[in-house]
N, C-alpha and C positions, 0 to 999 in steps of 0.2 A: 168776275166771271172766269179769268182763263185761270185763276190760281188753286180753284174752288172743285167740287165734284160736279157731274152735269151727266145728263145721259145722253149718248149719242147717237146718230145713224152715218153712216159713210164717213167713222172719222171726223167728221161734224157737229160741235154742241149744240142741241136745240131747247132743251131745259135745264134749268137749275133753280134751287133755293135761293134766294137773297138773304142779304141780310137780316132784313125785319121777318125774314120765316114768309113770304110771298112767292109765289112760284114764277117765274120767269120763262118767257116762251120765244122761240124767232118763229114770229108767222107774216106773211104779208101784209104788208102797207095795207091794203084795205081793210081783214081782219082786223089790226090792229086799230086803225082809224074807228071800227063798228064798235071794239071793245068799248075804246077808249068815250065814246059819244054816247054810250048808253051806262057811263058808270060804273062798269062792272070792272075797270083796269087802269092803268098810269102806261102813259110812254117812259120806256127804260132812258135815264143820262146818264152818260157816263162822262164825267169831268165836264166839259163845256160842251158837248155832241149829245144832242137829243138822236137815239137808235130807232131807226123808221121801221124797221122789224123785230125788234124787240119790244114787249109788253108785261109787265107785273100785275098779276092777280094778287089782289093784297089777302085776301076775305079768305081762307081757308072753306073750301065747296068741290065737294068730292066726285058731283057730276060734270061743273064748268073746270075742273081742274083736269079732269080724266078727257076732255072734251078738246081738251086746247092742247095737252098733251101727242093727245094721236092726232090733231090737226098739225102740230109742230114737228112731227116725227116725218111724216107724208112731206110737206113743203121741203123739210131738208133734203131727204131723199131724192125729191123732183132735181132740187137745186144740184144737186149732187153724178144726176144724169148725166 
């Protein structure tokens, strides 16, 4: 993630690609817990730390990607208040 491209707000990365070509998002613990329970996402690990706000969309989806996008741009922003 920090080696890689990502698009930011305040300075702060909230998206990027993965490896496998999956888009990666920092949204809330809850968001992500809904993603993750309906299927639609994987919680992000990174080495032995599962990331409680980070989420992979693996599925290439142009409306849940643009979706989770501007939901992950808003939380950093907030975050960033």
């Amino acid at each position: 993630m920090l080696r890689g491209d990502g698009l930011t707000v305040e300075g702060k990365v909230y998206a990027f690609l993965s490896k496998g070509e999956g888009l990666v998002v920092k949204l809330p613990a809850e968001r992500v817990a809904e993603l993750t329970s309906q299927g639609a996402a994987r919680q992000v690990v990174m080495g032995a730390r599962t990331m409680r706000e980070w989420v992979e969309l693996p599925q290439p989806d142009e409306t849940l990607w643009r979706r989770a996008m501007t939901e992950a741009a808003a939380y950093v922003r907030q975050l960033a208040s």
